[in-house]
Wavefront OBJ file of the C-alpha trace (Angstrom):
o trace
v 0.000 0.000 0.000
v 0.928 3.507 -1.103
v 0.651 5.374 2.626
v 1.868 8.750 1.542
v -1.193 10.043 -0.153
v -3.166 12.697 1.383
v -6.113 14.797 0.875
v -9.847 14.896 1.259
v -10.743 16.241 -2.077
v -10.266 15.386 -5.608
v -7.738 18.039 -6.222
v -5.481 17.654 -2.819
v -5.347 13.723 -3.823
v -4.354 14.179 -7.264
v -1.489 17.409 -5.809
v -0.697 14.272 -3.667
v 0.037 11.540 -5.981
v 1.887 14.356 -8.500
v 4.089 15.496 -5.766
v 5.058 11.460 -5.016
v 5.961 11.253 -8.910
v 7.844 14.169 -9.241
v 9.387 13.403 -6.037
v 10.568 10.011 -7.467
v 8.633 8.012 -4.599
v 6.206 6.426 -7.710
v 7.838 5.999 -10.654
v 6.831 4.703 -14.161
v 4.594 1.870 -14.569
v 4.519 2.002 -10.809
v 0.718 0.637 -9.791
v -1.402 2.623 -7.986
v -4.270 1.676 -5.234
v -7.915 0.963 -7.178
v -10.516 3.515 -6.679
v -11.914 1.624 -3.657
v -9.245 1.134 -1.770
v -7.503 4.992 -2.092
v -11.525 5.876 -1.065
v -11.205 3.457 1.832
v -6.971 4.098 2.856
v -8.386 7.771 2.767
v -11.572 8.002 4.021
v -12.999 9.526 1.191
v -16.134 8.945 -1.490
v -15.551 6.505 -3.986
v -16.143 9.576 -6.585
v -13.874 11.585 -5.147
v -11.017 8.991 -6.026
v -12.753 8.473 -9.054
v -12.085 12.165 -10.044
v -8.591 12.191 -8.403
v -7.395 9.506 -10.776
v -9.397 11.345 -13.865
v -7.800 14.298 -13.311
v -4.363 13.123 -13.109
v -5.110 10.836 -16.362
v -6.453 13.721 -18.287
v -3.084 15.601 -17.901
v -1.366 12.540 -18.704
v 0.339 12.125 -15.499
v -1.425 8.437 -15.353
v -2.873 6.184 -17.238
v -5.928 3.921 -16.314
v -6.298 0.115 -18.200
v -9.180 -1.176 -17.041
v -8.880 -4.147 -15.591
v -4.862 -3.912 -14.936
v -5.645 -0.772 -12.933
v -4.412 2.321 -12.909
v -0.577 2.801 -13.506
v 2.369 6.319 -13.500
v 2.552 7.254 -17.067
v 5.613 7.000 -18.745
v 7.682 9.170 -20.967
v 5.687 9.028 -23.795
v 6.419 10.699 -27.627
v 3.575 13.050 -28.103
v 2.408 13.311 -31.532
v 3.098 16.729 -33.421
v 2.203 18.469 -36.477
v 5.308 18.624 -38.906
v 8.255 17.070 -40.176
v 9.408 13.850 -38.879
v 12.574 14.047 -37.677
v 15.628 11.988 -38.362
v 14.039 9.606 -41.282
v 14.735 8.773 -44.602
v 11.134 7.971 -45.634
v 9.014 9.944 -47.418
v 7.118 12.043 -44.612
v 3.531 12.343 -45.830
v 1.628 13.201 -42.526
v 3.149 17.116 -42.179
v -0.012 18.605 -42.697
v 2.100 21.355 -43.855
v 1.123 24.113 -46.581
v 3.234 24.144 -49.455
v 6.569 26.483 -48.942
v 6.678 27.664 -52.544
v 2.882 29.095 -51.810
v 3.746 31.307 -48.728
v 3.940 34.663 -49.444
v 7.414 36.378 -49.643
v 7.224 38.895 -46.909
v 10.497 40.752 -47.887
v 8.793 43.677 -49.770
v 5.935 43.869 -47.329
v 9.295 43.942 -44.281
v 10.400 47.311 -45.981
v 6.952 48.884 -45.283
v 6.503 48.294 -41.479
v 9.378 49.580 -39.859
v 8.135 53.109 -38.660
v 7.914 54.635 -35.117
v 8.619 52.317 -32.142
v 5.670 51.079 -29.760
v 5.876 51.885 -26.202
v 3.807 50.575 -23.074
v 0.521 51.549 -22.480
v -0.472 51.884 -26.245
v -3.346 49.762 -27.897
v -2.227 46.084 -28.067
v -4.067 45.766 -31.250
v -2.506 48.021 -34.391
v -4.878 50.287 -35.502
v -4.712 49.051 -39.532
v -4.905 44.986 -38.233
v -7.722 45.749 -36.137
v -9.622 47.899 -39.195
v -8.796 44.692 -41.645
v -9.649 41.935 -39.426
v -13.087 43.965 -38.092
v -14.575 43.467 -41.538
v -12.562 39.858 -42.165
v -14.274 38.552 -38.933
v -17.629 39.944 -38.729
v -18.453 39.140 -42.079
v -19.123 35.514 -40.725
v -20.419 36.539 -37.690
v -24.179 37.474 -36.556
v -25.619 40.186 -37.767
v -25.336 43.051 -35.588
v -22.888 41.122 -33.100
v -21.324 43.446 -30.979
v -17.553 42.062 -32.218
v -14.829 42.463 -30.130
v -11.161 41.767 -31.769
v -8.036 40.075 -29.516
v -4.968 39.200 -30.888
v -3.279 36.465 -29.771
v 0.156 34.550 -30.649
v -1.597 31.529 -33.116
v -4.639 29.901 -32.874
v -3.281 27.463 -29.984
v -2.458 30.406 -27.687
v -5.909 31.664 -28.961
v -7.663 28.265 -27.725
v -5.365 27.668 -24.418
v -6.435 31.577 -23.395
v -10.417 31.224 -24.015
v -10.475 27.553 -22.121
v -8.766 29.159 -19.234
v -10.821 32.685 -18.706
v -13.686 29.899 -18.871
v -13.078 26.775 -17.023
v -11.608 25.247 -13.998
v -9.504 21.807 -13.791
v -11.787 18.899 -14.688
v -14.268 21.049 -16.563
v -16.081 18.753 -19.629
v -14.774 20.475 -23.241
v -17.077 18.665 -26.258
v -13.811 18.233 -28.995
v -14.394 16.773 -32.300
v -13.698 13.164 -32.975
v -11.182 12.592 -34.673
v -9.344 15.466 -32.862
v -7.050 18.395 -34.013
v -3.619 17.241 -32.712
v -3.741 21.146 -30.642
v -6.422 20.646 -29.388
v -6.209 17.292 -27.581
v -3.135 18.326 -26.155
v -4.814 22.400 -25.066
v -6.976 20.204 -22.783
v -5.382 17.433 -21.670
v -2.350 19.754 -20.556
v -4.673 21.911 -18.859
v -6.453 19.154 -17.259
v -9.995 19.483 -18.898
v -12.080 16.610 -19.208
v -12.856 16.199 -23.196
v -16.062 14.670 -24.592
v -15.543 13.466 -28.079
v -18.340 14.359 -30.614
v -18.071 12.304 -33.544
v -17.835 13.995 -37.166
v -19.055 12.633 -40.412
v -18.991 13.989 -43.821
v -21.255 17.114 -42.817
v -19.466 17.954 -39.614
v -19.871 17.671 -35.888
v -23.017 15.567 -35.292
v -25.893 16.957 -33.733
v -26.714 13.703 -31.639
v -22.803 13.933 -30.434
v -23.411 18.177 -29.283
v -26.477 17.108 -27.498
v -25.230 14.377 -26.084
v -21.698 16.272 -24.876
v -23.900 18.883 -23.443
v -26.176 16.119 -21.567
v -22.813 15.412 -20.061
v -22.590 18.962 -18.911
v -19.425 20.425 -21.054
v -18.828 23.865 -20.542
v -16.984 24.871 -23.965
v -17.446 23.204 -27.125
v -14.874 23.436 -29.865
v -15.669 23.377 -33.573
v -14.422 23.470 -36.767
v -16.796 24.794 -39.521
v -14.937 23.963 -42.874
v -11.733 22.048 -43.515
v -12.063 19.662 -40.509
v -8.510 19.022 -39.465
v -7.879 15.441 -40.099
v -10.851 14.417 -41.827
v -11.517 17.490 -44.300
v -15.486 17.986 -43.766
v -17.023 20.827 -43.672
v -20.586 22.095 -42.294
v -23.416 22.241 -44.167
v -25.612 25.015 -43.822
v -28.467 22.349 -42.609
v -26.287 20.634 -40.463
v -25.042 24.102 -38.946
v -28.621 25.726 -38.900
v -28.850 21.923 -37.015
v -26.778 22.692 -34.259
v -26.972 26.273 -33.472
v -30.650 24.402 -32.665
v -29.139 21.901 -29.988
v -27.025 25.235 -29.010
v -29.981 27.502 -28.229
v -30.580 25.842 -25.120
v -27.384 26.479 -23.630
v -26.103 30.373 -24.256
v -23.915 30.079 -21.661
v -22.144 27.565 -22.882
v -18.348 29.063 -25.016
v -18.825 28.173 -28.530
v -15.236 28.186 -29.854
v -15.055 28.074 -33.948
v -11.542 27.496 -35.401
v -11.543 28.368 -38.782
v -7.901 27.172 -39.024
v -8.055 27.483 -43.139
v -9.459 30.767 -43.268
v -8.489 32.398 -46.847
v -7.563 28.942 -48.586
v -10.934 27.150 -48.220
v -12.813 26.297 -51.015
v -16.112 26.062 -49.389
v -18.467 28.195 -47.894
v -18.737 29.477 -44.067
v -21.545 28.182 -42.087
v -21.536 29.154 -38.163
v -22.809 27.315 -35.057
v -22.741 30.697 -33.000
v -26.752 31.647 -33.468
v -27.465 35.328 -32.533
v -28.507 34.837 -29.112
v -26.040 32.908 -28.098
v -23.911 34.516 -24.823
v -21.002 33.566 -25.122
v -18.820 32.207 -28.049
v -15.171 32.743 -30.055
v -13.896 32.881 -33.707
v -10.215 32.272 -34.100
v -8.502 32.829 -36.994
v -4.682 32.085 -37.427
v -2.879 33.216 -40.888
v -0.145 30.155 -40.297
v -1.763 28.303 -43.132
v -1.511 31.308 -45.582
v 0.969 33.432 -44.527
v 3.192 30.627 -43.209
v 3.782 28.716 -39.859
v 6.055 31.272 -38.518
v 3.525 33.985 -38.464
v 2.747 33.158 -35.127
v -0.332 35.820 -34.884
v -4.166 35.009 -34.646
v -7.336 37.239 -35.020
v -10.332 36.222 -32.188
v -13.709 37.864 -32.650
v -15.762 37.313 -29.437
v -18.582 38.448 -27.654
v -17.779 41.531 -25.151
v -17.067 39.760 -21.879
v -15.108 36.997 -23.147
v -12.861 39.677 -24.851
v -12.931 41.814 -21.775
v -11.219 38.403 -19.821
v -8.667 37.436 -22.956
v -7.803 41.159 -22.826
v -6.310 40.880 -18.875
v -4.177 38.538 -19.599
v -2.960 40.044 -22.875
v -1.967 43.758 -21.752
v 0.649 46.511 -22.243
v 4.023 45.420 -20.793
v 3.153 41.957 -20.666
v 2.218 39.625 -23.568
v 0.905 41.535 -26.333
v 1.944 40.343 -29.712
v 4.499 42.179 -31.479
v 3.572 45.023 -33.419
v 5.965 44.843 -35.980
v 4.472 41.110 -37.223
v 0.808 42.961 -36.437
v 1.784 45.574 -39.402
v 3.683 42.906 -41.664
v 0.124 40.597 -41.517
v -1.882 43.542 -42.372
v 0.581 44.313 -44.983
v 0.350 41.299 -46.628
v -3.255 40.296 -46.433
v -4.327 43.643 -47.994
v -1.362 43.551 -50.646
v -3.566 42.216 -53.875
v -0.996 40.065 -55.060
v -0.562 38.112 -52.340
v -4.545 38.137 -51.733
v -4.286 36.490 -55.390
v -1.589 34.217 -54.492
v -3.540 32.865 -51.368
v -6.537 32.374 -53.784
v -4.406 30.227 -55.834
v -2.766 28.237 -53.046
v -6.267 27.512 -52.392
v -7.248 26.298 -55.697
v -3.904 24.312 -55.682
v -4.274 22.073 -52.803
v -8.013 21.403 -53.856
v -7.002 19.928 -57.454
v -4.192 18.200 -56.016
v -5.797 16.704 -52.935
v -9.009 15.514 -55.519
v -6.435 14.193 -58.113
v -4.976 12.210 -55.514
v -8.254 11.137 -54.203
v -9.000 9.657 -57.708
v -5.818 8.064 -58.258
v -6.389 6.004 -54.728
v -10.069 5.303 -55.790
v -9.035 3.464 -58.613
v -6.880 1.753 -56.054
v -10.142 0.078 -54.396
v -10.359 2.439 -51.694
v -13.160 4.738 -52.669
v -12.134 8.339 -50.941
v -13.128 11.688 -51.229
v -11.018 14.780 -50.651
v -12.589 16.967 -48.379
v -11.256 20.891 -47.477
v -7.764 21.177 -45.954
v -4.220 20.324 -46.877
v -4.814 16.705 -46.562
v -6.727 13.779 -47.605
v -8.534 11.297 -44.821
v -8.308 8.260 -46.934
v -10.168 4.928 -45.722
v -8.663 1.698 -46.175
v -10.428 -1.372 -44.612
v -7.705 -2.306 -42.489
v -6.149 -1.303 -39.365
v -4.296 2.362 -40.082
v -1.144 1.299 -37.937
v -0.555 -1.842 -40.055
v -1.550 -0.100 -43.372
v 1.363 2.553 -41.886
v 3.640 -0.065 -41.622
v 3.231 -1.817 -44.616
v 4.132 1.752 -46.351
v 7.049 2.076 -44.343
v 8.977 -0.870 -46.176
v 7.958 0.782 -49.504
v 9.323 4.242 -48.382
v 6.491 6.501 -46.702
v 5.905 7.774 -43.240
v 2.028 7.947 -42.984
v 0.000 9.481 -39.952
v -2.691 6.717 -39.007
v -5.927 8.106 -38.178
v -5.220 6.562 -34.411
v -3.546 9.909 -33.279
v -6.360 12.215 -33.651
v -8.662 9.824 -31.881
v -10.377 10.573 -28.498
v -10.914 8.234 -25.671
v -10.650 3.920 -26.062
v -12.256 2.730 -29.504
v -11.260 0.276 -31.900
v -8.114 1.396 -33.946
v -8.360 3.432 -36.605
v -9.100 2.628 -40.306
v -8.064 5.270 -41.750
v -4.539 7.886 -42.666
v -4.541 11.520 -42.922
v -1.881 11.965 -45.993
v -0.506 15.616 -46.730
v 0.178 14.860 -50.491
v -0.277 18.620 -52.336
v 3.435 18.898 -52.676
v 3.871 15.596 -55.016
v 4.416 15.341 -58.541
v 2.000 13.157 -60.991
v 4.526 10.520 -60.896
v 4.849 10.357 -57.315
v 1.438 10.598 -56.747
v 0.633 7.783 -59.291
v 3.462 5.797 -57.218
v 2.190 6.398 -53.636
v -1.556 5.744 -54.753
v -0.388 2.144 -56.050
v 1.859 1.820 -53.128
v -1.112 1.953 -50.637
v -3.063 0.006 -52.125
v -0.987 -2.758 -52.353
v -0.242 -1.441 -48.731
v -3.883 -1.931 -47.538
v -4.260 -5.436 -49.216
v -1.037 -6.769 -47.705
v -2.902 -5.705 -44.270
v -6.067 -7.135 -44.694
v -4.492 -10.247 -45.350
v -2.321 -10.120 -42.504
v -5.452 -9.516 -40.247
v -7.099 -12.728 -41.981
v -4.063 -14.684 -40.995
v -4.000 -13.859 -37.293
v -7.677 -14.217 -37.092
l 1 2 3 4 5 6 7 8 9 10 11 12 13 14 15 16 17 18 19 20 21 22 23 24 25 26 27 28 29 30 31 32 33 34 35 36 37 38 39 40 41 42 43 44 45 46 47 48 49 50 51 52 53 54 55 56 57 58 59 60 61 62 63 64 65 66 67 68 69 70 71 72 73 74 75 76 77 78 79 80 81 82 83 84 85 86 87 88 89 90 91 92 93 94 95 96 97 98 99 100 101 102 103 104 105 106 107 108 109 110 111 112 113 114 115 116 117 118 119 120 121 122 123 124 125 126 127 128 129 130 131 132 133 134 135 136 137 138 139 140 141 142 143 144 145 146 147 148 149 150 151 152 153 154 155 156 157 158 159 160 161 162 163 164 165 166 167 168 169 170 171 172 173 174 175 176 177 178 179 180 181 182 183 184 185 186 187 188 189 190 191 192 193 194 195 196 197 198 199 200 201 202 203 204 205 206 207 208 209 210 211 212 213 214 215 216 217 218 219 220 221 222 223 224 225 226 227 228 229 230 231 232 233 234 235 236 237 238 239 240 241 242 243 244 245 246 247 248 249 250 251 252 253 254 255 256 257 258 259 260 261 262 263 264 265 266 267 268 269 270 271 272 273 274 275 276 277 278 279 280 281 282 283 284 285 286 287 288 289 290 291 292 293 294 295 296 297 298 299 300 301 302 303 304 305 306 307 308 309 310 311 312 313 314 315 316 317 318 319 320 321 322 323 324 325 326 327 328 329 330 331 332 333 334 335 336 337 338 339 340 341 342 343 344 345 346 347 348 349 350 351 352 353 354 355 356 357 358 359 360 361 362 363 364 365 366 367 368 369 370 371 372 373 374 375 376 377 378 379 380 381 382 383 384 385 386 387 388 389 390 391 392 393 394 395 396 397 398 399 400 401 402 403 404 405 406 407 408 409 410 411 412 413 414 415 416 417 418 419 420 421 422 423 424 425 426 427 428 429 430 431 432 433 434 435 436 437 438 439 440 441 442 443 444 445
């Protein structure tokens, strides 16, 4: 028995148990007391333990397994967006925008540099805040009283609004399958997420209602280009939700409209116009280029009141100087038409690519987004592997998925930035890739 845990509530356990790992006294893999008997060594309601132990697993300190109980997590790789590192595959799972469409910014650098800013001026330059008024409340409510915050990329954007709204072990409804940010935004912060399952239309109104059954306090959304599966809303399916969502205008509404300027389809919005309280986050990374750390946030006028204390003069306001070189380049016309065309790019490609892997016996569609969410018929991590020995390093859909289900049947593969050849070559490769794995499941089973 473990005899140096203490506490009486949920939160004083799980400080406990922390402070014994980071202390050395548990260490990896080290087994910890079942809910009963930590609620019986301490006193304590078997819920209470219960949310102990769900805390500490939502921040990834432990992991539960059932039946083998509840064990000290590990060192574990987390997965990221990007290059793989150290490889000599072919990385197709960056989820990366194309570097030859990013904007040059060196002419745009040569028209920023004017007077210095000093503390206590407006965090928000005065010609960003003009261009992204009209960019964000063009999808907004009509007559929405708009309120702009700038913020360094969507993910400081997201982590910001989840923590001027919620408390440790608060319910957040995420998408499922899950923006790679976005799992991590909560579990770091020690939310509780409630996966919502998305189909070709979206988020699922069944999933919203029942996430907000199960009390969640902030839902997060993604209207068009569905980060890894591509969908976008429809305007039924959105006119749908802002339904379930009319019953609860307290609850935050977060919409990341990650793709901004490069989708290809239209924007439909769950935030209705009585809804209280709610977020649109726009980042230009996937434009403008990963680097440009900066992201615009429309929101209603108290949640922008609370992001604005913790973004203030002398603090953490986001450089001015990559304020003005964003507004420079999304109002320069040429680069308005080069974004366009980036757009336009990674649609053809993404579709061609689609067709090629059709032919291939695995009927696929490409949705919005720099990637395609290709279905196989076989487990993803063995499909992976089979492309692996024929020179590709795929992302299986198993990454982006929320909570214990069976494994993923599907890859997200970033493939805008090959040639017709390759292309042609990859296609053929995975679907001799996805055979080869259904036959190895037939064998074992």
């Amino acid at each position: 028995m473990i005899t140096d845990i203490e506490g009486r509530s949920a939160a004083k356990i799980a400080d406990s148990l922390r402070t014994l790992i980071e202390r050395g006294a548990l260490r990896p893999g080290d087994a910890l007391p079942s809910v009963r008997a930590l609620a019986e060594q301490l006193g304590v309601n078997r819920n209470t333990a219960v949310s102990a132990y769900r805390q500490l697993t939502n921040a990834g300190v432990v992991v539960t397994l059932g039946r083998g109980g509840t064990l000290v997590a590990g060192a574990s790789t987390v997965a990221q967006e990007g290059f793989a590192a150290e490889t000599a595959l072919r990385d197709i799972g960056t989820g990366n925008p194309d570097p030859a469409r990013i904007p040059d910014p060196s002419v745009a650098l040569a028209s920023i540099a004017r007077r210095p800013v000093l503390y206590g001026e407006p965090v928000i330059d005065p010609g960003l805040a003009r261009w992204a008024q009209a960019w964000m409340s063009a999808d907004l409510p009509v007559g929405a009283d708009v309120r702009l915050t700038v913020t360094s990329g969507a993910a400081d954007a997201m982590e910001r609004l989840l923590a001027q709204a919620l408390t440790r072990d608060d319910a957040v409804a995420l998408e499922d399958p899950c923006f790679l940010t976005s799992i991590h935004t909560v579990r770091v912060a020690g939310y509780r997420p409630v996966p919502v399952p998305v189909d070709d239309e979206g988020m699922t109104v069944a999933g919203l209602r029942a996430a907000l059954d199960q009390g969640v306090r902030a839902v997060i959304c993604t209207p068009r280009a569905q980060n890894p599966t591509g969908a976008s809303l429809t305007a039924g399916r959105a006119a749908d939700l802002r339904a379930v969502l009319r019953e609860h205008p307290y609850v935050l509404v977060i919409e990341d409209d990650h793709y901004s300027l490069l989708s290809q389809q239209p924007y439909h919005s769950l935030i209705g116009a009585e809804h209280r309280r709610w977020a649109l986050v726009r980042s230009v990374s996937k434009f403008l280029g990963p680097d440009m750390c900066l992201a615009v946030t429309a929101s209603d006028p108290e949640t922008a009141d609370r992001l604005a204390m913790r973004l203030t003069p002398g603090t953490t306001w986001v450089s001015h100087l990559l304020q003005r070189l964003v507004h420079a380049l999304a109002t320069d016309p040429d680069v308005a038409a080069g974004v366009r065309a980036a757009g336009e790019h990674y649609a053809a490609r993404n579709a061609a690519f689609a067709e090629l892997v059709t032919r291939q016996g695995l009927p696929t569609t490409a949705g919005d987004g720099l990637s395609v969410w290709v279905p196989l018929g076989a487990p993803a991590r063995a499909v992976s592997e089979q492309l692996m020995r024929r020179g590709w390093l795929a992302r299986p859909g198993d990454e982006f998925a929320l909570g214990d289900r069976a494994p993923s049947e599907r890859l997200r593969l970033t493939v805008h930035d090959l040639d017709d050849a390759d292309q042609r070559k990859l296609a053929a490769d995975l679907g001799a890739s996805a055979r080869a794995a259904v036959e190895q499941v037939r064998a074992a089973g």
